[in-house]
C-alpha positions, -999 to 999 in steps of 0.1 A, spaced: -2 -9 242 17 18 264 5 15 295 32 -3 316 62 5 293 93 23 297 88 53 270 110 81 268 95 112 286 73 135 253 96 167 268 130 152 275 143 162 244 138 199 246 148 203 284 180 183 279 187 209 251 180 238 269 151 249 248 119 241 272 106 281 281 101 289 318 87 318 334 113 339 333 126 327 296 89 343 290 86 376 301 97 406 275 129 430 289 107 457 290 92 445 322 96 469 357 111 446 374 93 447 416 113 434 449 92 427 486 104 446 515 100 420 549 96 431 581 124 428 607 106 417 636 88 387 643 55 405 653 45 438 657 26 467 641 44 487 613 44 531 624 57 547 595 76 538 563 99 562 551 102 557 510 119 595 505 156 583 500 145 554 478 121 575 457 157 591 443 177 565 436 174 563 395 153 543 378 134 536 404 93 541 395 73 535 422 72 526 462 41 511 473 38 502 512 10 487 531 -3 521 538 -12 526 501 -42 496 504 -69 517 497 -92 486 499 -84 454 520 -99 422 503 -86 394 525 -77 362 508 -72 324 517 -34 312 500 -43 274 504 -47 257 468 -74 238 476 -105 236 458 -127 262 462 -162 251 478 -196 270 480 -202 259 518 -184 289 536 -175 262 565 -153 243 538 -138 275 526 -100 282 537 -94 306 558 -87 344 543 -65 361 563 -39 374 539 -31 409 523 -7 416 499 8 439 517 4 438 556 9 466 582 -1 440 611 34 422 617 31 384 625 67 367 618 102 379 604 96 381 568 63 394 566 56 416 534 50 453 543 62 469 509 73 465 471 95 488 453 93 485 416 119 498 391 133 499 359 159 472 371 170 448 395 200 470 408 177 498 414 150 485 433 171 459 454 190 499 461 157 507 470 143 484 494 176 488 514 168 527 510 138 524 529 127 530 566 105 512 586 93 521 625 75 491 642 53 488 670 71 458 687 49 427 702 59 399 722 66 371 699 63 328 702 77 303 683 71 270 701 37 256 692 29 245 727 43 275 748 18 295 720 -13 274 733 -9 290 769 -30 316 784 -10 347 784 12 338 752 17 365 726 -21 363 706 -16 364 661 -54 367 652 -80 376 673 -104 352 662 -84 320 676 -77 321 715 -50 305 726 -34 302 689 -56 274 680 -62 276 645 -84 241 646 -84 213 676 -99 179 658 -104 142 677 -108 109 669 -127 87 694 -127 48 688 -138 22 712 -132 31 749 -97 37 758 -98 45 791 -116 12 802 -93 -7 773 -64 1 795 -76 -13 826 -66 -46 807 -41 -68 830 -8 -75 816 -5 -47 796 28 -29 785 29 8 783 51 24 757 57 62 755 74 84 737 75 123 721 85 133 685 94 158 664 101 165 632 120 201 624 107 229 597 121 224 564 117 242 529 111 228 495 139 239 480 127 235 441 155 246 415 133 275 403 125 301 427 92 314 428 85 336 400 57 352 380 47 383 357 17 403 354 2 432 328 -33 442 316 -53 442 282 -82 462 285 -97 455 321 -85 426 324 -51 409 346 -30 381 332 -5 368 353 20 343 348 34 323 371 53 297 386 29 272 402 13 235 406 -29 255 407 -31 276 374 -74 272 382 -70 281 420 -44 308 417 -69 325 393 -99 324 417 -76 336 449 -61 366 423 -100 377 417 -106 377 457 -72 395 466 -77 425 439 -115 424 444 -124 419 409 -149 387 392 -127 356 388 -136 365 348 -114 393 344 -83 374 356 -61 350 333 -32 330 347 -7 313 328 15 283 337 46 276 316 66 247 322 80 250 359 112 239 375 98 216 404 72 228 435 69 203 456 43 216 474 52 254 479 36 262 450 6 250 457 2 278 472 -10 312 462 24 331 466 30 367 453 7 367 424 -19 387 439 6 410 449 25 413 415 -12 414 398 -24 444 423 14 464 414 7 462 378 -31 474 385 -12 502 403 10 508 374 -16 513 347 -14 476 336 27 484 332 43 446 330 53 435 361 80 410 370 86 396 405 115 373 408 116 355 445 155 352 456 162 319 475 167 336 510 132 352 505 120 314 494 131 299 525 109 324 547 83 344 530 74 312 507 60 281 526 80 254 549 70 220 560 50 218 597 72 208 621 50 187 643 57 175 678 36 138 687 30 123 719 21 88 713 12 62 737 10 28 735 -6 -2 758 4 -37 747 -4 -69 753 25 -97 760 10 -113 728 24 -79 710 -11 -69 701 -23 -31 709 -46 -29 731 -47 11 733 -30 36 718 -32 78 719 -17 102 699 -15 140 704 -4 157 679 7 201 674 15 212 645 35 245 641 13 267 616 32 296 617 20 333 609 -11 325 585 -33 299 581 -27 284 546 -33 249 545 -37 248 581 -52 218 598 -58 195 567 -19 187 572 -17 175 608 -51 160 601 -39 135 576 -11 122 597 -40 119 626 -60 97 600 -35 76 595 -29 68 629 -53 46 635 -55 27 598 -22 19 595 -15 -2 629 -53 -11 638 -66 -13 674 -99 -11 690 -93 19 717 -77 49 702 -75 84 710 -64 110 689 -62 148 695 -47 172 667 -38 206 672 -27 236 648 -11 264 663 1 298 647 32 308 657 54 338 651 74 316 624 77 310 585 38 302 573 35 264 569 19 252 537 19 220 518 49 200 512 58 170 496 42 140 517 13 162 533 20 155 566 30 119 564 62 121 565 60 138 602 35 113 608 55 81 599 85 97 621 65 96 649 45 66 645 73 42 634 102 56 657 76 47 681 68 15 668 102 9 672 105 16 703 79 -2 713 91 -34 699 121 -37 718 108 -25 749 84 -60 742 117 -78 732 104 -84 700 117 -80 660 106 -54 649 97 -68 615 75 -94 633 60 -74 654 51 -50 625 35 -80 605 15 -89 636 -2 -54 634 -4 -38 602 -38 -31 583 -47 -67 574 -62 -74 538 -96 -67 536 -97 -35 561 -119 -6 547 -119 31 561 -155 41 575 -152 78 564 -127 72 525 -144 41 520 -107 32 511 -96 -7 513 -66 -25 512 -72 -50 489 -43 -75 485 -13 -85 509 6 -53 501 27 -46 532 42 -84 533 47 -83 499 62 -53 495 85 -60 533 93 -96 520 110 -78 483 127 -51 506 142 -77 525 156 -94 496 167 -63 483 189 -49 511 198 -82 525 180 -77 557 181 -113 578 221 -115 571 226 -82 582 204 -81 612 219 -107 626 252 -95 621 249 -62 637 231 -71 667 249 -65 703 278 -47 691 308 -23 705 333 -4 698 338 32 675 322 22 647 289 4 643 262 -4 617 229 -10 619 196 -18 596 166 -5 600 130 -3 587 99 13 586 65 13 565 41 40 555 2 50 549 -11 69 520 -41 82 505 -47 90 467 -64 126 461 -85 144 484 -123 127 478 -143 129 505 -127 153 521 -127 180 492 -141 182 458 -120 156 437 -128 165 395 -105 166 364 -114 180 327 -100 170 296 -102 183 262 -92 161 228 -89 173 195 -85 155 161 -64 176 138 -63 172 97 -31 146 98 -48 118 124 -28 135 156 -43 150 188 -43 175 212 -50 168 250 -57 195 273 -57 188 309 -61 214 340 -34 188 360 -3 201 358 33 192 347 58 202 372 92 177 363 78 147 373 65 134 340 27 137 340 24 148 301 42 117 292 19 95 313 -16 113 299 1 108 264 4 71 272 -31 68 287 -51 85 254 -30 67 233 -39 30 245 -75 40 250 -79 56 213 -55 38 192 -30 55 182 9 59 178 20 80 210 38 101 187 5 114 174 -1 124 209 5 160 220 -2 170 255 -4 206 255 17 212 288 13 249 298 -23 258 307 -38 289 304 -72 292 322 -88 312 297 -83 279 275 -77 248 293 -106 230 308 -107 233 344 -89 211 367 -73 213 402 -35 207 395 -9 192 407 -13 179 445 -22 151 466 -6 125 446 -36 128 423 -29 135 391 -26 104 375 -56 84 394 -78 113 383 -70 123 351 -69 91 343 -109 93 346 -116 122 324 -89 111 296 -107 74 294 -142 93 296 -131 119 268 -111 92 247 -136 70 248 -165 103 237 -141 110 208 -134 75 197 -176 74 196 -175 105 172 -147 93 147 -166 54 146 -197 73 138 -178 98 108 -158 64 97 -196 49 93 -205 73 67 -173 70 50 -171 33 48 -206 26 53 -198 0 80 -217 -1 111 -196 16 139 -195 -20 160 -178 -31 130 -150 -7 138 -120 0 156 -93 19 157 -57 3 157 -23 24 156 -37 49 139 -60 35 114 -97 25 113 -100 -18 110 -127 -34 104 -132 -58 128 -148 -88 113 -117 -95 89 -92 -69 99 -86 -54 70 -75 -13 73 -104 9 55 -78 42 60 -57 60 79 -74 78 111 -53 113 88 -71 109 60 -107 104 79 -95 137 98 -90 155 65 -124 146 49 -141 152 80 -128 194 84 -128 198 44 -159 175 34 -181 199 7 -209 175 25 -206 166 61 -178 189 74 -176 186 113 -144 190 140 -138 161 158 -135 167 191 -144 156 227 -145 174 259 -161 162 292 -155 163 331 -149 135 358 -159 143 391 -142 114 408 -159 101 443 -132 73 454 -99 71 465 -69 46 469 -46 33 496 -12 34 484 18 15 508 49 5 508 83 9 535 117 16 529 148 -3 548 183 13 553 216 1 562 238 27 582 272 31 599 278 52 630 308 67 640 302 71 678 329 98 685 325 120 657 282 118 661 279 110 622 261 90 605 266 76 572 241 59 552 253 26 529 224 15 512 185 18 509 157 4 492 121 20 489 90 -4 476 61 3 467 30 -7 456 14 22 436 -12 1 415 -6 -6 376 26 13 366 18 35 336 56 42 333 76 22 352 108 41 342 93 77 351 80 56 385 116 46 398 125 85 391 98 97 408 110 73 442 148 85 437 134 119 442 113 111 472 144 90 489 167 122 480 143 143 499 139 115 528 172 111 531 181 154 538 147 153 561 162 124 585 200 134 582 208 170 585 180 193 571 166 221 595 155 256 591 166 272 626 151 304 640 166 329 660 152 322 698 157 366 705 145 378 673 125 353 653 147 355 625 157 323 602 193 316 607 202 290 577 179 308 547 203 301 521 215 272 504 251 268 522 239 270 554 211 251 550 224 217 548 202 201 524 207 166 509 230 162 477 241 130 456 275 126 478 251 119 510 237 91 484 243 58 480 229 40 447 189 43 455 172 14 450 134 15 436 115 -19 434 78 -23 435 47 -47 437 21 -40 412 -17 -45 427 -41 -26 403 -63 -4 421 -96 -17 413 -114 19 419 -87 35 392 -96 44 356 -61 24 346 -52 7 376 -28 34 389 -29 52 420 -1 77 443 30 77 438 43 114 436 40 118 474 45 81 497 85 82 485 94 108 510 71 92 537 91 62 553 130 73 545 140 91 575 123 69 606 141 37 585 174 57 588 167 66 626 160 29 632 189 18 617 210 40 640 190 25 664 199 -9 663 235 -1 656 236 20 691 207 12 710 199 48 709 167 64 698 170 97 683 135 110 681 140 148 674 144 147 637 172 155 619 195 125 627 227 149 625 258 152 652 236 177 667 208 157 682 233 125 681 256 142 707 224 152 729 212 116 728 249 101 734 255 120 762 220 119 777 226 79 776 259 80 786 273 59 753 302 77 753 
């Protein structure tokens, strides 16, 4: 069996050697190489565009501007699934090239050119006269009447207002003896920062496009393509090589519609357009920053009695993923501490900012800042421990979700908090850092976090898989979920090998999907992959293992219920004995002068549950009071994430999610220009983003509880890692200074505001 073993990753061996192909390893030299000209304002409507002095400049081929859209086919960017109920449908507000202005960065024209040199000469060559607008960039000052309006069809900015009503809250807190805790919170915008900038080709056979690209959503970028050029979904091909990490921004249609509609343009000429990093960290996606006001009535038994959360999430410019994000983290609100009267009010707003898409955690991540800095805060304000208080409140075992159907099955949160506490040391170190002085002081802090697996009920949740026998006993697996670094081919290899038989050597994964060949599937998001392929590769192994009993039958004439396959070869069952290799059954069956057939399997899981997946995260910090720094000295993340198919590709995938935990609650933060709208850190030295010397060693542990609604037992794990790291790290600094920091990033910054506002110094 290789479920639940440590097996090396199927492509390690290639990438450590250099020879694994991206993108841009891909695409023939004799591409025209295209670069985006932004606008720079923040809102506005573009005049005139002067292209007459770069037109000249040698080499250059052609200068296409927003004026030159002789038909506008609006398109969503969000890669969700696409749904035949126009109410679930995403909203299309998108061009590929935009004459209506709505943040710093917007795309208003493309240059192509024979090379880089010439059309980055050319983009500088050209000249732009704006219409200038107002502009806003706080989410609430752009929900006033009178603030600068982005799209006509949403008053006030409000992309989408959602509530949840439980119980009565305004009669629950008529309670006597009650407590009333409140606080605001706020996380900051931050970008992905993947190694591999956003990058894709395109160029035409016959009528139709293929473009390859960068991204987590081969299936969905193809569909959005067709709607942006205004041609069936048929005549459009996208390819996915292997990628160098997403994260969430490319899960997003990007610039393939526009480097599709340039090579249209060009006579089907191959196009390549290469994103630079300063363009990634504004004309890409960024994380929502989200500002919370949370509210809390308490009993003196530390029980809630009522609780209210408001919630505004900063959309920017366009709508792509819009509301689903801010409407997670309202979900979880009132699942993971349960109470009886609860409020909840979410807002998106567009903004004249960088367009807020997915990103690692999908809103979770803002969500746990808010709701366990204010858990926090709430327990000392009771005088109580904060890890008591936590166990008194959490989702007990046995809760179910009315609307996921979701339940929490075993003890997960006290299991998982009783193995961080070994871990980190926690009781020891607690009690030694409580009430101190001086300079210097450490702290330890905690905090847990809510997941879900996938996106069932709230979109379509479905996963294809292909499997092929070929003449020497080994397969091929085709799969629409992607591989985007985090091991996913090595995990599907493990999966059809246990349920088939075989060696996981005879296992090939074909990694790079093409949609005129792969079998359709959603990609890479939600922390789904491996709960819901898992479906469709047991569904299909178990179709194809059917098909090769029933071949072995007329080879051996044993019944098939007689038969199994074992590593590889076809046993009899009743005595054990090997009849032949599962090769040499492949060989007669594609050459047999009698019976020749292909062997092969291919079916479709639409999957209709989902999975709670938990765990926390405790830190140890010290604080150097004068200097407003904080430096972290050890952390632990658990986790239960169901039956581990790897466990070694698990602990990776939680190093990465603490890596990015750790740069979203220390010191990252994309800053905009307050008179201009412009980003102000959009490269990678000014934008201070977490490295291996803000590190210590990362600890990974976890508690195994198989998900009973998986195919294997599995369920998230690519997402919850980020979700609990940076409101541990802000309560650690809180117990070392009895100050709460509840603007995220904990930097000098927002430590000097909150030291001086409370007089520490």
């Amino acid at each position: 069996m290789y479920v639940g073993k440590k097996v090396t990753r199927v492509d390690a061996y290639d990438k450590v050697i250099g020879r694994t192909k991206y993108t841009d390893d891909l695409c023939d030299k004799s591409a025209y190489i295209a670069q985006v000209l932004h606008s720079t304002i923040a809102h506005g409507r573009v005049v005139s565009i002067d292209t007459s002095e770069a037109e000249k400049i040698p080499g250059v081929v052609k200068v296409f501007t927003c004026f030159d859209l002789k038909e506008k086919h609006y398109f969503p960017t969000a890669g969700h699934p696409w749904s035949t109920d126009p109410g679930h449908q995403d909203v299309a507000d998108r061009l590929v090239l935009t004459e209506e202005v709505r943040f710093y960065g917007d795309d208003i024209a493309a240059v192509v050119a024979e090379d880089e040199v010439a059309a980055a000469q050319a983009v500088r060559a050209i000249k732009v006269e704006y219409e200038e607008y107002p502009f806003v960039l706080d989410v609430q000052e752009a929900m006033k009447d009178g603030a600068p309006q982005l799209h006509e069809k949403y008053p006030n900015n409000i992309l989408k207002h959602t509530t949840i009503r439980k119980g009565n809250y305004e009669e629950a807190i008529k309670e006597p003896g009650l407590t009333k805790v409140e606080g605001w919170y706020e996380t900051p915008t931050v970008q992905h920062c993947h190694i591999e900038n956003f990058i894709c080709y395109a160029e035409m056979e016959g009528d139709r496009i293929t473009v390859v690209a960068s991204t987590q959503i081969p299936h969905i970028v193809r569909r959005v393509v067709g709607q942006a050029l205004g041609i069936g979904w048929g005549r459009v091909r996208i390819i996915k090589p292997y990628i160098g990490g997403g994260f969430g921004n490319k899960q997003d249609i990007l610039y393939e519609p526009l480097c599709a509609w340039l090579c249209m343009q060009l006579g089907g000429h191959l196009v390549k357009l290469d994103i630079p990093r300063e363009d990634t960290f504004v004309s890409n996606r960024v994380r929502h920053s989200i500002r919370n006001h949370i509210i809390s009535w308490v009993r003196p038994d530390g029980t809630y009695a009522a609780r209210k959360l408001e919630a505004f999430s900063d959309q920017g410019a366009y709508a792509s993923h819009g509301h689903s994000i801010v409407a997670k983290g309202a979900g979880a609100f009132p699942q993971l501490y349960p109470c009886d009267h609860v409020e909840v009010d979410a807002y998106t707003v567009f903004t004249n900012k960088s367009v807020a898409g997915a990103m690692r955690g999908y809103g979770i991540p803002q969500a746990m800042w808010a709701v366990e800095c204010h858990t926090e805060d709430v327990a000392a304000k009771m005088g109580m421990d904060s890890l008591e208080f936590r166990r008194k409140n959490l989702m007990p075992v046995g809760y179910t979700d009315p609307f996921s159907k979701n339940e929490l099955y075993s003890d997960t949160f006290n299991q998982c908090l009783d193995k961080a506490m070994e871990a980190i040391d926690y009781e020891r170190k607690f009690k030694e850092y409580q009430n101190q002085t001086g300079d210097i002081r450490r702290g330890i802090g905690m905090s847990v976090f809510w997941y879900n697996t996938a996106v069932w009920p709230i979109s379509l949740e479905t996963s294809s898989c292909r499997m092929v026998l070929n003449q020497d006993g080994s397969l091929q697996v085709q799969l629409g979920e992607t591989e985007i670094g985090q091991g996913a081919d090595t995990a599907y290899s493990q999966m059809t090998a246990d349920v088939l038989g075989v060696p996981l050597e005879s296992v090939h994964v074909v990694s790079c999907q093409d949609t005129d060949v792969t079998p359709f599937g959603t990609g890479a998001y939600a922390s789904r992959q491996t709960y819901t392929a898992g479906f469709a590769i047991r569904q299909t192994a178990m179709l194809l293992r059917e098909r090769i009993l029933k071949y072995a039958h007329e080879l051996t004439r044993m019944p098939p219920y007689n038969l199994d396959i074992t590593d590889g070869n076809i046993v009899r069952t009743t005595d054990g004995r090997e009849l032949m290799t599962l090769g040499e059954l492949a060989t007669e069956a594609l050459y047999s002068l009698t019976n020749s057939q292909h062997l092969s399997a291919e079916s479709t899981s639409q999957i209709k549950s989902n999975a709670y997946s938990f765990g926390c995260t405790m830190a140890e910090v010290e604080v150097d009071i004068p200097m407003c720094r904080v430096k972290l000295l050890d952390i632990v993340n658990v986790h239960d994430a169901g039956k581990l198919i790897n466990p070694a590709l698990a602990e990776a995938q939680v190093h990465g999610g603490m890596s990015m935990g750790i740069g979203f609650g220390m010191s990252e933060r994309l800053m905009f220009d307050p008179k201009t709208g412009r980003a102000l850190n959009n490269n990678l030295l000014d934008y201070k983003l977490s490295t291996f010397m803000d590190h210590p060693r990362l600890k990974a542990l976890f508690v195994e509880n198989p998900e009973p609604t998986s195919a294997f037992g599995t369920k998230a794990l690519g997402e919850p890692p980020t979700c609990s790291v940076a409101p541990a790290i802000r309560n650690a600094v809180y117990q070392a200074t009895g100050v709460g920091v509840n603007e995220a990033p904990v930097n000098p910054h927002n430590l000097f505001r909150r030291f001086t506002e409370e007089g520490i110094f």
